[in-house]
C-alpha positions, 0 to 999 in steps of 0.5 A, a space after each residue: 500500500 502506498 499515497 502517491 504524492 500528487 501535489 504538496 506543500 513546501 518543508 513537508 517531512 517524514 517524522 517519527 520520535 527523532 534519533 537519540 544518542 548522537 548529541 555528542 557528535 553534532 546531531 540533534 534529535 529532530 522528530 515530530 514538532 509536535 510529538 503528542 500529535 504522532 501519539 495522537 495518531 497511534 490512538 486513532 489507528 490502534 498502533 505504536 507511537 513509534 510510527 511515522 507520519 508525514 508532518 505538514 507544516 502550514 500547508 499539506 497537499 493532494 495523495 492517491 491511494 494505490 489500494 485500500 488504506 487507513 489514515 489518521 489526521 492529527 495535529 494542527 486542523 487543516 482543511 480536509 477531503 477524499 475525493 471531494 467528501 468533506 473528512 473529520 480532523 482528528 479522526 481516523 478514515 479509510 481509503 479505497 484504491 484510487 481515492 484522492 486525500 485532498 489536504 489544505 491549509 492550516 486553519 489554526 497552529 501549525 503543524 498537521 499531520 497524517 499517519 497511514 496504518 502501520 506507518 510510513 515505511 521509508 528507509 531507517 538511518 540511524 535509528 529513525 525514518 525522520 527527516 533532518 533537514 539542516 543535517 542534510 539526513 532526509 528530505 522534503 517530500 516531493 510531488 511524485 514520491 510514494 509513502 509506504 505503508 506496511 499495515 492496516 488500523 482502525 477507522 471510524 475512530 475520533 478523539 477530542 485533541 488538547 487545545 494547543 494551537 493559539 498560544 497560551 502559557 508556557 511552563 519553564 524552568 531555570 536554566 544554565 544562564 538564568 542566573 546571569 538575567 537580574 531579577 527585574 529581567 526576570 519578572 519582566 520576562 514572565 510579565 510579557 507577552 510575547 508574540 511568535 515572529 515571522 522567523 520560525 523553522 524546525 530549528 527554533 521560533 523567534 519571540 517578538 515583543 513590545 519595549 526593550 529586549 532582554 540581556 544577560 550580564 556578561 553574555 559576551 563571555 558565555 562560552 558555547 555549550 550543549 543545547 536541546 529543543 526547548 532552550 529559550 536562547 537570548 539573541 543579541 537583539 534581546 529577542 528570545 528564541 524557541 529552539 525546537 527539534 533540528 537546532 544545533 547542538 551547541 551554541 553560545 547565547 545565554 539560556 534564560 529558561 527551558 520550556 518544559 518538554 510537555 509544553 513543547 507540543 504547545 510551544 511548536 504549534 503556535 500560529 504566527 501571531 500568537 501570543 505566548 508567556 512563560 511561567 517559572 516553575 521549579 524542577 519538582 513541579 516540573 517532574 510533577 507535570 512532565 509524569 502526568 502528561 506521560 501517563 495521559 499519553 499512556 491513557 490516550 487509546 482509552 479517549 477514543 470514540 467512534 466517529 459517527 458520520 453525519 448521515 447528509 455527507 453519506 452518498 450512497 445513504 441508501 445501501 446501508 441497511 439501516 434498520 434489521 431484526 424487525 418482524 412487525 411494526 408494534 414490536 
């Protein structure tokens, strides 16, 4: 089974969970921005979050089944149909050979995802099918390109995502140059609020906001040290940044914080023009909130429901048999 690709948005990757264990040699993990889509999607088929997915940044595009296959559409809501037919975000469908999956814009976040059943089976590097762009591992998917599925999983399946897709606050904790920022850089830091700028990628997402910018005391003398998605650099300019899954590896701009991993999902998703704060809390409550958010991506295949279609968007209505076991119109 296969989608042949007939047209597709720009910076559109295979994603899984991202490569761990290649930090000390200059490669960062890379994976899902938003890594509770993928878990999302794994609940809607009935498989292992260890699959991949095709990850659509803003926009998605058009695939052609080439026999009977199942998807799953999560992340960041974006307009949706097979072969014309209006489909459910966030639910699970099936595809018969030669049906089209017209995939649109986003219509809030920014990262969208489709999952086919069994995973997109493309060639394993290091560990991981995910696409890293700024190593040169992978690429984007191209018009033309086939997305191998290996396996059949559950349709008519739909589940009530988390909201994270306008902003909102982002939990943080200290991290190794915080302690460089005063205390009124501080207060003021978690007093803003920050508006996701037009320079965003994988790699990181910049801040922007109104007054001045942000500095740390002797920021010039910071040497370079190891970084991870989450770090919140602080840039010359005293605009923040966001790194996010194919940043560096090292970098030498002062940290004042590190979004907590279960914000990053939130953190990713912001649209362009969303507002975001940030709110220190301290490494306990920080394990705290990570473990619950772990064990609701554990519980996640008991959020799923049937999706139940809406009886106007089925063509052929009148072959289904709608009402069996009656003898006599009193019983």
């Amino acid at each position: 089974m296969t989608l042949t690709v007939h047209r597709i948005g720009p910076a559109c990757t295979i994603q899984d969970q991202g490569r761990t264990g290649y930090l000390d040699q200059g490669l960062s993990r890379s994976g899902a921005a938003d890594g509770l889509a993928l878990f999302e999607g794994a609940a809607l088929l009935g498989q292992s979050p260890e699959c991949a997915a095709l990850e659509m940044a803003g926009m998605g595009g058009e695939f052609e089944a080439t026999a009977l296959t199942t998807i799953a559409l999560t992340g960041a809501p974006m307009q949706a149909s097979i072969d014309g037919s209006p489909v459910v975000w966030n639910a699970s469908h099936q595809m018969e050979a030669g049906q089209r999956l017209t995939i649109g814009s986003v219509l809030q976040g920014s990262y969208g995802y489709l999952h086919v059943g069994g995973g997109i089976d493309t060639e394993v590097f290091l560990g991981s099918r995910a696409a890293h762009l700024t190593a040169r591992i992978g690429k984007a998917v191209q018009v033309g390109d086939r997305l191998p599925a290996t396996g059949a999983g559950c349709v008519g399946m739909k589940l009530r995502p988390d909201d994270r897709f306008s902003g909102g606050v982002l939990r943080v904790v200290a991290s190794f140059q915080t302690s460089l920022f005063d205390d009124e850089t501080l207060m003021r830091f978690t007093q803003t609020d920050f508006q996701r700028g037009p320079r965003a990628n994988r790699m990181g997402m910049q801040l922007d906001s109104e007054g001045e910018g942000f500095a740390a005391k002797g920021q010039l003398n910071i040497l370079s040290e190891v970084i991870t998605p989450g770090d919140i650099q602080m840039t010359g300019s005293g605009h923040p940044f966001i790194l996010l899954p194919e940043c560096q590896t090292t970098g030498g701009y002062p940290r004042i914080a590190t979004v907590l991993p279960c914000d990053m999902p939130r953190a990713a998703q912001t649209p362009p023009g969303a507002r975001v704060r940030f709110e220190f809390v301290t490494l306990e409550q920080a394990l705290a909130l990570q473990a619950a958010y772990d064990a609701n991506l554990s519980r996640l295949p008991g959020r799923i429901e049937p999706l139940v279609r809406d009886p106007h968007d089925i063509a052929d209505l009148l072959s289904y048999q709608l009402i069996s076991g009656m003898i006599s119109a009193t019983d």
